[in-house]
C-alpha positions in Angstrom: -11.2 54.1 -29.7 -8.5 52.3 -31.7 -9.0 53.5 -35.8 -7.1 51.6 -38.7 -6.6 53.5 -41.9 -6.0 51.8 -45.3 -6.7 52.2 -48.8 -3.8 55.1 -49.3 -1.6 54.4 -52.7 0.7 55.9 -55.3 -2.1 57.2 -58.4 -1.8 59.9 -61.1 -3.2 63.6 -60.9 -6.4 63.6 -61.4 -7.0 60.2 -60.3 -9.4 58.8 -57.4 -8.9 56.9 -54.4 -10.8 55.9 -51.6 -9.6 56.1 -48.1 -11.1 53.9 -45.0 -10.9 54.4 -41.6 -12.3 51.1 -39.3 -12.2 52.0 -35.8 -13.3 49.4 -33.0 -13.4 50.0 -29.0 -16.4 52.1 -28.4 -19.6 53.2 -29.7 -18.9 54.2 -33.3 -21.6 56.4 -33.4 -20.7 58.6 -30.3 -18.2 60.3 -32.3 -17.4 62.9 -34.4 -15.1 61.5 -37.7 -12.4 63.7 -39.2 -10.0 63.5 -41.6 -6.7 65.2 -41.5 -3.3 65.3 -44.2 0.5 66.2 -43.3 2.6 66.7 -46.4 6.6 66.9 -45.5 8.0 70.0 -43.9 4.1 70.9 -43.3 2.1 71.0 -39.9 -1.1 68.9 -40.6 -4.1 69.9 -41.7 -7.8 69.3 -41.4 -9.5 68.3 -44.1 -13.0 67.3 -43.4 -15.1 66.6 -40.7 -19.1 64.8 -40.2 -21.5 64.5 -37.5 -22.7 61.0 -35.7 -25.3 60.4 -38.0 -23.2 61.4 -41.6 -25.8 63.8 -42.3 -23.7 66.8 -41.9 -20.1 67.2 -43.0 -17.6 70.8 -43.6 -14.8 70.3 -45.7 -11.9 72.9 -45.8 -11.6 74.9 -49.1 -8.6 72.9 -50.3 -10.4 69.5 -51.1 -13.9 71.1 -51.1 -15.9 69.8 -54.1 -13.2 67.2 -55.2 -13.7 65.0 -51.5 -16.7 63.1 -50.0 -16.7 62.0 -46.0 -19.2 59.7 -45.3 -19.7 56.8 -42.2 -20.8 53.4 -42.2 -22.2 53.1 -38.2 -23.4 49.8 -39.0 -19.7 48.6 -40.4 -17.7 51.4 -37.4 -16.0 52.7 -40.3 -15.3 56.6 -42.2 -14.6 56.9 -45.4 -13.2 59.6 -47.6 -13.6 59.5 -51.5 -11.2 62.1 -53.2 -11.4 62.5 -56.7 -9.9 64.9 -58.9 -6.6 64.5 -57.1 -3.4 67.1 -57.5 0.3 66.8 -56.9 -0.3 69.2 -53.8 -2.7 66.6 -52.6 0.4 64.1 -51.9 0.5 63.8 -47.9 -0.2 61.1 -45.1 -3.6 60.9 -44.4 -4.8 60.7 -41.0 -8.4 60.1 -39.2 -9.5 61.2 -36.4 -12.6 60.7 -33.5 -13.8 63.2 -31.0 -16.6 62.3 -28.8 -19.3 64.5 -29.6 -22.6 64.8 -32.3 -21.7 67.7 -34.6 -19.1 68.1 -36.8 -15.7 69.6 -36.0 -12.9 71.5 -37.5 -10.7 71.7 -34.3 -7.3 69.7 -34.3 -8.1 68.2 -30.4 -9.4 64.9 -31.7 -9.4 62.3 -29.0 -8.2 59.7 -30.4 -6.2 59.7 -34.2 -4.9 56.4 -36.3 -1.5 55.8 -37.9 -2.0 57.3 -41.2 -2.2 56.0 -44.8 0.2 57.7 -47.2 -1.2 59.0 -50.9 1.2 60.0 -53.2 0.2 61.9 -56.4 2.2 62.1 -59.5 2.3 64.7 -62.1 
């Protein structure tokens, strides 16, 4: 699975932006989508995760309530709205596929993209 990410961008705290992840080379919907964020000097972290069908997501307690992972099967592509955005939310976004149905919060994704950068200013 080869996965494109776009849509990352300099915006102001408490400011939105909407991240997009198109992948292409298998079946879309035989994976597991996550998304993942490395700020500088930090190891990454997961952020989100949702099942084959987008009907079941987790989201870690950092961005929970302020981001939204959903799919698009039809269009091969994961998206992640984050509103509400902080400083501390500054970071290169990453997604992530894992082969699998249910969600997952493990970091052994099979296959990750090249990362969008968000920077947020104070």
């Amino acid at each position: 699975v080869q996965l494109q990410a776009s849509g990352g961008g300099l915006v102001q705290a408490g400011g939105s932006l909407r991240l997009s992840c198109a992948a292409s080379g298998r079946t879309f919907s035989n994976y597991v989508m996550g998304w993942f964020r490395q700020a500088p000097g930090n190891e990454r972290e997961f952020i989100t995760s949702i099942n084959w069908r987008g009907a079941s997501t987790y989201y870690a307690d950092s961005v929970k309530g302020r981001f939204t992972i959903s799919r698009d099967n039809a269009k091969n592509t994961v998206y992640l709205q984050m509103n509400s955005l902080k400083p501390e939310d500054t970071a290169l976004y990453y997604c992530a596929a894992k082969r699998g149905s249910s969600y997952y919060t493990g970091y052994d994704y099979d296959y990750w993209g090249q990362g969008t950068k968000v920077t947020v200013s104070s």
